[in-house]
C-alpha positions as CSV (number, residue, x, y, z in Angstrom):
1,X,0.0,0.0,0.0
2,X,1.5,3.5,-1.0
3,X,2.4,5.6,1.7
4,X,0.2,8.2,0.7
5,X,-2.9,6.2,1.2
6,X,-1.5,4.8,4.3
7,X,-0.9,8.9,5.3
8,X,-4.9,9.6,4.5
9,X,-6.2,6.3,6.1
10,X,-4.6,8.0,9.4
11,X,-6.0,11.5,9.2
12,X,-9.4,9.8,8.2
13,X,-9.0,7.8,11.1
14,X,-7.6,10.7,13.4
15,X,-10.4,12.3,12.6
16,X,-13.4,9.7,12.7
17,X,-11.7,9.5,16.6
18,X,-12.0,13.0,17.1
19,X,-15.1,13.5,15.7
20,X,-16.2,10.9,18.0
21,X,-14.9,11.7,20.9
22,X,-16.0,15.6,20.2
23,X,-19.8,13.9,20.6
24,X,-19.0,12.1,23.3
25,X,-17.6,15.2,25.3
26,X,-20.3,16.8,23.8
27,X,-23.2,14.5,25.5
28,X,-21.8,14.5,28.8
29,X,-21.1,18.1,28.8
30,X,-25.2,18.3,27.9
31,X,-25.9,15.4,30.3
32,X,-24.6,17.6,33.3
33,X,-26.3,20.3,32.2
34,X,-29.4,18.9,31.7
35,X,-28.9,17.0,35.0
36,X,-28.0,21.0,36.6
37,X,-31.6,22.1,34.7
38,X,-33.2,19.5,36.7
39,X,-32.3,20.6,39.7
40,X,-33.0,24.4,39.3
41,X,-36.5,23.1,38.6
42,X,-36.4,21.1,41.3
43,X,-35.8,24.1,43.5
44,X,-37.8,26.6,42.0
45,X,-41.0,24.2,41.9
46,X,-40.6,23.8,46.1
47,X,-39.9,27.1,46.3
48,X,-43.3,28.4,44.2
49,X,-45.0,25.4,46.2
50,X,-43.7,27.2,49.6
51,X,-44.8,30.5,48.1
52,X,-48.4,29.5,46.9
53,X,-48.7,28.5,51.0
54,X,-47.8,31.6,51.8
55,X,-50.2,33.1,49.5
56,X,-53.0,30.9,50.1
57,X,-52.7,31.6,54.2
58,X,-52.4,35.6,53.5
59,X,-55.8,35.1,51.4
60,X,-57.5,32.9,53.8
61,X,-56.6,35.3,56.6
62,X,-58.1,38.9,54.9
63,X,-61.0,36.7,53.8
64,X,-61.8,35.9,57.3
65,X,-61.3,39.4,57.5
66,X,-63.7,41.0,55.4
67,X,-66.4,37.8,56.7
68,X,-65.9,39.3,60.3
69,X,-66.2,42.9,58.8
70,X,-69.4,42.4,56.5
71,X,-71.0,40.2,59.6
72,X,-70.4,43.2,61.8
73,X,-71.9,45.9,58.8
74,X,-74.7,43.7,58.9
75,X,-75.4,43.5,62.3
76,X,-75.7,47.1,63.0
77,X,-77.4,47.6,60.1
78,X,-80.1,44.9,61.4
79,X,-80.0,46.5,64.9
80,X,-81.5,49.9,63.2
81,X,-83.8,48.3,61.3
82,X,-85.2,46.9,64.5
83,X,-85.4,49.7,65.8
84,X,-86.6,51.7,62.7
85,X,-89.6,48.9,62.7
86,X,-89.5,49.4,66.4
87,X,-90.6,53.3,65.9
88,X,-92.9,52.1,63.0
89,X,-95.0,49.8,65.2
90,X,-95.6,52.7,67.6
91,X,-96.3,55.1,65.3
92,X,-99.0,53.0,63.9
93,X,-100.2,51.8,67.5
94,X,-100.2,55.6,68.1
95,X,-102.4,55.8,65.0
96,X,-104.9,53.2,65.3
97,X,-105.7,54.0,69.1
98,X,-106.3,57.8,67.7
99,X,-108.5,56.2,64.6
100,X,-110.2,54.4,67.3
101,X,-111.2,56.8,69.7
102,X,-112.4,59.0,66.3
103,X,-114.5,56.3,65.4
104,X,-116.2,56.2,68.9
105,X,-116.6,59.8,68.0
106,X,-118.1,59.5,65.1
107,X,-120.1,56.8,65.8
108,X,-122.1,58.9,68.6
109,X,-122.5,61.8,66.4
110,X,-123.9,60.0,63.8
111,X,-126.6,58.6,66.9
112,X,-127.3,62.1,67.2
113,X,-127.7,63.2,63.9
114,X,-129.7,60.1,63.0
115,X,-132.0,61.6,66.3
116,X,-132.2,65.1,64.7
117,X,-132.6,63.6,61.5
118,X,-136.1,61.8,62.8
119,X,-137.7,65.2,64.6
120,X,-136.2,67.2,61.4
121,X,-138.1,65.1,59.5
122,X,-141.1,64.6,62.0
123,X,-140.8,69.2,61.6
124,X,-140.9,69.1,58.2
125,X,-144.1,66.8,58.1
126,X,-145.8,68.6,60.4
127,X,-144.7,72.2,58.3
128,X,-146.3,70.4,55.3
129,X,-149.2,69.9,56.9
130,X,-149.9,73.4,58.7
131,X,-148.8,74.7,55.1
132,X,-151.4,72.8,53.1
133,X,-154.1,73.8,55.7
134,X,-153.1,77.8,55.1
135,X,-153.4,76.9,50.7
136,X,-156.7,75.7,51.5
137,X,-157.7,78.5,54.1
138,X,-155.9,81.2,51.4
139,X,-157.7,79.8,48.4
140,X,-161.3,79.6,50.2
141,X,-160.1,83.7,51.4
142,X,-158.9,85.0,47.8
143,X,-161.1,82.7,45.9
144,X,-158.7,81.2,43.4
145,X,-156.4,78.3,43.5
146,X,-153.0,78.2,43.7
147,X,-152.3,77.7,39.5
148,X,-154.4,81.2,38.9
149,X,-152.7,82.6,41.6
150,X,-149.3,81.7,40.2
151,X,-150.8,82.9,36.5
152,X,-152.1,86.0,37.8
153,X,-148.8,87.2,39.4
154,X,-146.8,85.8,35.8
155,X,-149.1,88.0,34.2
156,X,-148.6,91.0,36.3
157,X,-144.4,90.6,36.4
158,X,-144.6,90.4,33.0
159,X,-146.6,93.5,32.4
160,X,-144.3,95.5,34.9
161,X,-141.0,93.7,32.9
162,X,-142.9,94.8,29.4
163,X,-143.3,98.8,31.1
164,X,-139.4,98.8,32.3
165,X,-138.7,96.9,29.1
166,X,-140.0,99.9,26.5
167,X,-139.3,102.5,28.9
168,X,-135.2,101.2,28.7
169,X,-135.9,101.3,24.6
170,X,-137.2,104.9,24.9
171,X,-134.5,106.2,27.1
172,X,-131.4,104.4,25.3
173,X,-133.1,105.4,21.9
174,X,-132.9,108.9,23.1
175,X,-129.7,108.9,24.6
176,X,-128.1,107.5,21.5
177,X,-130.4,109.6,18.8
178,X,-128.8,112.6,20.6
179,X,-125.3,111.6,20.4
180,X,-125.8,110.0,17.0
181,X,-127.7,113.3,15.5
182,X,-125.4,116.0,17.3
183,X,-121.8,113.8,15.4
184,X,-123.6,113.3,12.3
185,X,-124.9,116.8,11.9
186,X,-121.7,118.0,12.8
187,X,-119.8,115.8,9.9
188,X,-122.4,115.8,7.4
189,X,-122.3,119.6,7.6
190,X,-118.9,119.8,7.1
191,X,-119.3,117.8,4.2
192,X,-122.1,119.9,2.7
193,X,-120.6,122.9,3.5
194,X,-117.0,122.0,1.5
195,X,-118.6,120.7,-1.3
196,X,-120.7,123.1,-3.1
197,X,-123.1,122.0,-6.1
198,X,-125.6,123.4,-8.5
199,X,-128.6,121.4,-8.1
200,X,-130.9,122.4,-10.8
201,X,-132.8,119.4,-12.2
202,X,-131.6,118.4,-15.8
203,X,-133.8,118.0,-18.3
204,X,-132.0,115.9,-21.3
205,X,-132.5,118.0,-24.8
206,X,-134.5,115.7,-27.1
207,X,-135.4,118.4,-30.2
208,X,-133.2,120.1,-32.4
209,X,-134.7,123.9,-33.3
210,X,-135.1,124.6,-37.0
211,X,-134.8,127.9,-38.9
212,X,-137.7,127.3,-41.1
213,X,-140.4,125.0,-41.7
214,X,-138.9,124.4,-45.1
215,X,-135.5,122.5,-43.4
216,X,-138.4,119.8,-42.3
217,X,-138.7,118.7,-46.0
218,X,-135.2,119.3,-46.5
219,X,-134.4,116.8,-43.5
220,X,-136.9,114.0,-44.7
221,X,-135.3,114.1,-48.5
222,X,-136.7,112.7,-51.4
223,X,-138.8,109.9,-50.4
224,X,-137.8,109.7,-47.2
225,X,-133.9,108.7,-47.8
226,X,-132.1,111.4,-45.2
227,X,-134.1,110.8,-42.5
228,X,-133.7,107.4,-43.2
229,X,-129.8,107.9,-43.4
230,X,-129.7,109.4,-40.5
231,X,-131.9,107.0,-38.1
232,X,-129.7,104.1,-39.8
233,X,-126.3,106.0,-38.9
234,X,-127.4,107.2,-35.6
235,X,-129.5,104.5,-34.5
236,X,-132.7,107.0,-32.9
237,X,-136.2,107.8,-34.2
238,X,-136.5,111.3,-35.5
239,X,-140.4,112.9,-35.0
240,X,-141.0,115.2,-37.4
241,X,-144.4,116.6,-36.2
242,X,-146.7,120.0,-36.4
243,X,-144.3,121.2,-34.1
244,X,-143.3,124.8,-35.4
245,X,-139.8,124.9,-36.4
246,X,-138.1,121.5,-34.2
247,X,-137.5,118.6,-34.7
248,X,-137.6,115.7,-31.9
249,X,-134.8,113.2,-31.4
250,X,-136.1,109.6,-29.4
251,X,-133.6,107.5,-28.4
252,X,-132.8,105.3,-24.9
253,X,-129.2,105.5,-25.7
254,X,-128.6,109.5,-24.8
255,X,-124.8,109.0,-26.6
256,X,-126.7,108.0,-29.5
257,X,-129.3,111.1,-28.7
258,X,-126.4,113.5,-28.5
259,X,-124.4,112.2,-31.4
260,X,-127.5,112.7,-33.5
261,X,-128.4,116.1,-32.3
262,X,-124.9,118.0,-32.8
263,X,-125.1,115.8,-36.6
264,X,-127.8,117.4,-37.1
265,X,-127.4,121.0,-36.1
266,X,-124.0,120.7,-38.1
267,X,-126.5,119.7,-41.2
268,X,-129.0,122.3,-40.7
269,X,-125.7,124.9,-40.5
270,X,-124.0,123.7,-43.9
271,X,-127.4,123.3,-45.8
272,X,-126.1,120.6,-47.8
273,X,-128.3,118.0,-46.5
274,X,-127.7,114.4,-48.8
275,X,-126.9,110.7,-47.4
276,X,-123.1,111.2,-48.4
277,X,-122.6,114.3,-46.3
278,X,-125.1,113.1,-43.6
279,X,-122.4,110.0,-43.2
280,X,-119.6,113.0,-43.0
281,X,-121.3,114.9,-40.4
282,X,-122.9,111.8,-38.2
283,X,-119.2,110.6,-38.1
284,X,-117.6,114.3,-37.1
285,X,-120.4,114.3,-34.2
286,X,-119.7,110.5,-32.9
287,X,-115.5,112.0,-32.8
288,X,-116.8,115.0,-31.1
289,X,-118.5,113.1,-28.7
290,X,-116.1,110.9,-28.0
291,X,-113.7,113.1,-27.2
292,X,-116.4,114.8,-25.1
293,X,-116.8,111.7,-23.4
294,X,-112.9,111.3,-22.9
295,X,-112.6,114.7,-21.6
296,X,-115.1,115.1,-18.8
297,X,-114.1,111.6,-17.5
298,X,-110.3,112.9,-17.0
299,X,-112.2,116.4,-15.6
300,X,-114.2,114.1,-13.1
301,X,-110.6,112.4,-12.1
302,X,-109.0,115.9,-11.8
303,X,-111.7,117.6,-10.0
304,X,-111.7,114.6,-7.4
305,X,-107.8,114.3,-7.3
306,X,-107.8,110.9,-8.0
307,X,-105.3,109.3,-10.2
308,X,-104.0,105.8,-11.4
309,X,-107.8,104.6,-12.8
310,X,-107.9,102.7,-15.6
311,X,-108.5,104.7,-18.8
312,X,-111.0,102.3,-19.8
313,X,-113.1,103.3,-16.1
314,X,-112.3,107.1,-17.1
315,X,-114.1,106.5,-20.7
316,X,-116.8,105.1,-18.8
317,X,-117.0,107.7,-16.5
318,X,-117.2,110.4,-19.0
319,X,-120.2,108.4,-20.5
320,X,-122.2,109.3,-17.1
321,X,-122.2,113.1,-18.5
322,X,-125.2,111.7,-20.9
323,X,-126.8,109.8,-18.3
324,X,-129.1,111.2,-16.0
325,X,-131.3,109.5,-12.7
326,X,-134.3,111.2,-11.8
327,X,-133.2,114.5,-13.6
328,X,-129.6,114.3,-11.4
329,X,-126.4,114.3,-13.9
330,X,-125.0,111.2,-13.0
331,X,-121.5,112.1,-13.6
332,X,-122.2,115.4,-11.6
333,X,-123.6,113.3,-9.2
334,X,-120.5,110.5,-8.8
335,X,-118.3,113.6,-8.6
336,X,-120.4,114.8,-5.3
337,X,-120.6,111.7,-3.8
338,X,-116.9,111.2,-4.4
339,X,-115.9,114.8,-2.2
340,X,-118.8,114.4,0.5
341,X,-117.0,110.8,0.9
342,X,-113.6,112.2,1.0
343,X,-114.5,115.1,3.3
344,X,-116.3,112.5,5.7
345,X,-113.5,110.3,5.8
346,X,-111.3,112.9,7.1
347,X,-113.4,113.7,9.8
348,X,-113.6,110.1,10.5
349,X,-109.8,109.3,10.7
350,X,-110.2,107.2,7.8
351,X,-108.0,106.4,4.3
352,X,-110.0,110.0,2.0
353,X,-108.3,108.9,-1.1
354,X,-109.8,105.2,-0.9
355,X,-113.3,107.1,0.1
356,X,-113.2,109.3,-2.8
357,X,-112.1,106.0,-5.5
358,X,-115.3,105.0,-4.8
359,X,-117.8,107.8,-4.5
360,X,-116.8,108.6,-7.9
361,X,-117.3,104.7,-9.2
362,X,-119.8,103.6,-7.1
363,X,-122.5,104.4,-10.7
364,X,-119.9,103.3,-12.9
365,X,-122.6,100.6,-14.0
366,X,-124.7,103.4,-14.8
367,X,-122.9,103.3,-17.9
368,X,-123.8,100.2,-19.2
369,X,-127.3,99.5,-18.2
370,X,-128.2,100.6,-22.6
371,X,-125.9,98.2,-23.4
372,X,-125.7,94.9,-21.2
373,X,-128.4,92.9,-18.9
374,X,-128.3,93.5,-15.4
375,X,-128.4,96.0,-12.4
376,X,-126.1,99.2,-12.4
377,X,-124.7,98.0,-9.2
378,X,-124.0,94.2,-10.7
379,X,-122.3,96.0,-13.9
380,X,-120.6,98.3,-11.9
381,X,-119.0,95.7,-9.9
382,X,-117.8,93.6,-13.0
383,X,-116.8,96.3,-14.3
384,X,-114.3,97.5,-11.5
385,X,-113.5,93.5,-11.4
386,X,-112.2,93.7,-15.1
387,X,-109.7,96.6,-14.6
388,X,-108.7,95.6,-11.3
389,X,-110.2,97.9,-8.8
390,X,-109.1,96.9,-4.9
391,X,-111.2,94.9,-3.1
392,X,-112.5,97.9,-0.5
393,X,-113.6,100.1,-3.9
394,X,-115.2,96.8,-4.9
395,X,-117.1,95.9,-2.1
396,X,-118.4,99.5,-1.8
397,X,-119.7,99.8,-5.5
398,X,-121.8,96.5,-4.5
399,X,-122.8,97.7,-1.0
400,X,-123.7,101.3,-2.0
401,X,-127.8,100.5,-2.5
402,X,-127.6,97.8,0.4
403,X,-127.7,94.9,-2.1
404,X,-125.2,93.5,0.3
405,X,-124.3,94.1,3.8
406,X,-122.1,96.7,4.3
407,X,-118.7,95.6,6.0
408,X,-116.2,98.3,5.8
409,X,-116.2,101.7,6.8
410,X,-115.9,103.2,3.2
411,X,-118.9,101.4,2.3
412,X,-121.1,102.9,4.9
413,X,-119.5,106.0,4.0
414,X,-120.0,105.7,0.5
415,X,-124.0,104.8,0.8
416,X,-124.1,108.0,3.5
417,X,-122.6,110.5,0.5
418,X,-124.8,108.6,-1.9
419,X,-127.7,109.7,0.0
420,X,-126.8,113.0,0.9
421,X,-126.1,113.9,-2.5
422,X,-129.7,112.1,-3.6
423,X,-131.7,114.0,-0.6
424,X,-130.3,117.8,-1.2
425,X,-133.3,120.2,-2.3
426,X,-133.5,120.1,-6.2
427,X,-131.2,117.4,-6.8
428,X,-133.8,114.9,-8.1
429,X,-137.3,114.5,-8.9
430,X,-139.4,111.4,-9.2
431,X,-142.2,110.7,-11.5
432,X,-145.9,110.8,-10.1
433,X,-146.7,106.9,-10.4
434,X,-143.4,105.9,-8.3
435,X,-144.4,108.7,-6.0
436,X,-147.8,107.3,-5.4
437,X,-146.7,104.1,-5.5
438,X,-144.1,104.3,-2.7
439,X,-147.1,106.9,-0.5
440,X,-149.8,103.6,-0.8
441,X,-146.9,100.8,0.2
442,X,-146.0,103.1,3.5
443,X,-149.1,103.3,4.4
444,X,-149.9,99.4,3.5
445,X,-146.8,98.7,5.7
446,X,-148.1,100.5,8.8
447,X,-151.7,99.0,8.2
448,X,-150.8,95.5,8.7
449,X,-149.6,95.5,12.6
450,X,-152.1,94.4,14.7
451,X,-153.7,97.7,17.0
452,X,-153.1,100.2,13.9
453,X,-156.5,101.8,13.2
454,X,-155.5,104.3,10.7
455,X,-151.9,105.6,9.2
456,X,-151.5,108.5,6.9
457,X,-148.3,109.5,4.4
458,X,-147.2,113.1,4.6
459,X,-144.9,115.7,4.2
460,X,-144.3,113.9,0.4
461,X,-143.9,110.6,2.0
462,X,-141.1,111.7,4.7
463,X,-143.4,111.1,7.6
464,X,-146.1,109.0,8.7
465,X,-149.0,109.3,11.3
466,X,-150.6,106.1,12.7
467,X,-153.8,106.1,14.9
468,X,-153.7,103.2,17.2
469,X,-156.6,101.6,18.9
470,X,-156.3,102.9,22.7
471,X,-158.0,99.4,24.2
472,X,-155.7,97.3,22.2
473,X,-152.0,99.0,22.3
474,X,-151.1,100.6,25.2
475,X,-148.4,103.1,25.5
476,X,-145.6,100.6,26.3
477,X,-146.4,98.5,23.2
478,X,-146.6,101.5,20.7
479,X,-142.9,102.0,21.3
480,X,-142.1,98.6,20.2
481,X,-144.5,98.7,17.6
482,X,-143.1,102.2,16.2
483,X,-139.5,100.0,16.4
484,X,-141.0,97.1,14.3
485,X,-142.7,99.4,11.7
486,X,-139.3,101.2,11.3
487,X,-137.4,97.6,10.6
488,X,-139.9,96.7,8.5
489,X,-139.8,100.0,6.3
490,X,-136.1,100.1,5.9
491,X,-136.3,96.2,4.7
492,X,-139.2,96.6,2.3
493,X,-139.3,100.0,0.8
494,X,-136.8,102.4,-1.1
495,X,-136.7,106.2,-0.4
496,X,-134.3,109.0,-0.4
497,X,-133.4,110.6,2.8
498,X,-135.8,109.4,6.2
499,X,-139.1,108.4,6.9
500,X,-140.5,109.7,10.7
501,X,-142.8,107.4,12.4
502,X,-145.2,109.1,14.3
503,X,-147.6,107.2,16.6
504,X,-150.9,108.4,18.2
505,X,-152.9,107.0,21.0
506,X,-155.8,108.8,22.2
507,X,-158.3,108.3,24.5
508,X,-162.1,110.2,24.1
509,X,-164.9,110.1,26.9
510,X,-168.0,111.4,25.0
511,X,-171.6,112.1,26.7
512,X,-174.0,114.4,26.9
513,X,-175.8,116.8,29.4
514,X,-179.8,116.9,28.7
């Protein structure tokens, strides 16, 4: 074998030996510590034994502790319960031996009572009795029983309550007449005073004045074809009568009326009289009269200071100028009423300007009565509706002839200027059969209360006189019934100004010495 391999074989082997004995010294080396572990462990597990004694004896000891301290804590607070329920139980001893002796208390009042109960009772019958004895004793005395006593002294309470009754009406009547008269006289002749107006009636000019008999032919034309022409154009009935030199113009419309009559007096003043210039002349008038029409609306809203209507309402308004109610210009009129309501507005505190809006549209309707279906005062109200009048303008419009309640102070004021201006000397006139008419239904009005005898219309219908029978309306009741017969007037009948009721009873003893 080479001595090279024989050189390796021996390190192999030195090493195998080392390596081996390297694990041996290596096991022991771990086998005594291992052996060192165990006995560390050893120790410290006695030691942790010894120390969990320890432990366990400290907590046994402060449990027993806090058992002795809790047992004590809940001794004493036994003890003052004890002696809380202790106190208790007397208290309610206390109590019952005080309900008890209450009881006993009560118990013998009650005995009594019940006693004075019986004779109460045993009084009371025995009242009864005595008091039925005196009915019968006092009925067989006054002759009547007790129901005709008790119907006669109704009767007479209720005549003393009826006496105290109208003599309260009379006095409080009075009392507030007087203040209500003395105000409104003062205001209303404020009013009157600051709003001067000529009050001559108008008479609306329905015939055109000729300068010759011979115009009358020249008018009618050959066979009738210019008169014909002109009632087409104009849309009225010209009567050509034996009237000397006029001519008379019939129309409901009074536009139409006027429109006609300045078309003809241009005619008659150029003297050329055919259709073509009859068409140039009725066309002329209707621009004249429109502009008419235009201008005294805008002289009402200027008079009246009131600005921002419609222009519409203002064309309207100057339509009034050809309308007239019971001879009054209504525009004239709607101007009056508009002042008087501004005038008593300011005396009242109230807003003038609104007063004075509608005094001077409150006939606005007035203007359309020739041409649509329906009262002034409906017209007027859709009328103001359409070019937006405020609601308070409105309301008065409608409320102005008491068509509707009135519910704002500008209405009431409006109907009071309405009146005023109606009522002043001149202002109106009314026609003989409406004049009658409204005399009989006053009359007819006072006639139907029970106790009226006679009644008689006079001073033109502003006052009445009523006879009453003196054995069936005494003077208590007339007071009532003059109340009644005033409700009843205002609700039924329609008249300017106010109606005085007079009432007259009158008692006659008549005989004769022979």
């Amino acid at each position: 074998m080479p001595p090279v391999v024989i050189t390796i074989l021996g390190v192999i082997a030195g090493l195998a030996v080392g390596f081996i004995g390297g694990i041996i010294y290596r096991k022991k080396v771990a086998e005594a510590e291992i052996g060192s572990a165990e006995e560390q462990a050893r120790k410290i597990l006695e030691d942790g034994i010894k120390t969990a004694d320890t432990k366990k004896k400290e907590a046994l000891l402060e449990a027993k502790e806090e058992i002795l301290q809790t047992k004590n804590e809940f001794e004493l607070e036994l003890k003052e319960r004890r002696s809380e329920l202790t106190r208790q139980e007397r208290r309610v001893q206390t109590k019952e031996e005080s309900l008890d002796r209450k009881t006993e208390a009560l118990e013998k009042k009650d005995d009594t009572l019940t006693k004075k109960l019986k004779e109460a009772t045993e009084k009371n019958e025995a009242i009864e009795k005595i008091r039925a004895e005196q009915y019968e004793t006092l009925q067989k005395i006054a002759g009547m029983t007790a129901e005709e006593a008790t119907a006669k002294l109704i009767a007479q309470l209720e005549g003393e309550i009826r006496h105290e009754q109208a003599q309260k009406i009379v006095e409080l009547e009075a009392e507030f007449k007087d203040q209500a008269d003395e105000k409104a006289r003062e205001i209303i002749a404020q009013a009157v005073q600051r709003c001067a107006a000529d009050h001559v009636s108008e008479i609306t000019v329905t015939s055109v004045s000729l300068p010759s008999e011979e115009m009358k032919g020249r008018i009618i034309g050959r066979e009738g074809r210019n008169i014909r022409t002109i009632e087409t154009l104009t849309g009225v009935d010209l009567i050509i009568d034996d009237t000397p030199e006029a001519i008379t113009v019939s129309s409901f419309d009074p536009v139409r009326r006027e429109i006609a009559r300045l078309a003809l007096e241009k005619l008659i003043s150029d003297g050329r009289i055919h259709p073509t210039r009859i068409e140039e002349m009725v066309e002329k008038a209707k621009r004249e009269v429109d502009a008419s029409i235009k201008q005294a609306g805008e002289r009402a809203t200027f008079d009246t200071g009131i600005h921002g209507i419609n222009p519409e309402l203002v064309k309207l308004l100057g339509r009034l100028k050809y309308r007239t109610s019971y001879g009054q210009n209504v525009l004239g009129h709607s101007v009056e009423v508009a002042l008087i309501a501004g005038v008593i507005a300011d005396e009242l505190g109230v807003d003038s300007t609104l007063a004075k809006r509608a005094g001077l549209l409150h006939d606005i309707g007035k203007a359309l009565t020739q041409e649509v279906e329906g009262s002034h005062v409906q017209l007027g109200v859709e009328a103001a509706r359409k070019y937006r009048e405020s609601k308070e303008v409105i309301h008065a419009i409608e409320a102005h002839h008491g068509d509707v309640e009135a519910q704002t102070v500008t209405a009431l004021i409006i109907q009071a200027a309405d009146a005023i201006s109606a009522a002043r000397p001149g202002a109106r006139r009314e026609n003989l059969e409406n004049y009658i008419k409204r005399l009989t239904k006053l009359e007819e009005i006072a006639n139907e209360f029970e106790g009226v005898e006679k009644s008689y219309a006079i001073q033109a219908g502003r006052e009445i006189r009523i006879m009453v029978k003196p054995e069936a309306v005494n003077d208590d009741q007339m007071v009532i019934i003059a109340r009644d017969i005033v409700k009843k007037i205002e609700n039924e009948l329609e008249y300017p100004g106010q109606i005085k009721v007079h009432m007259i009873r009158e008692s006659r003893a008549i005989d004769y010495a022979k």
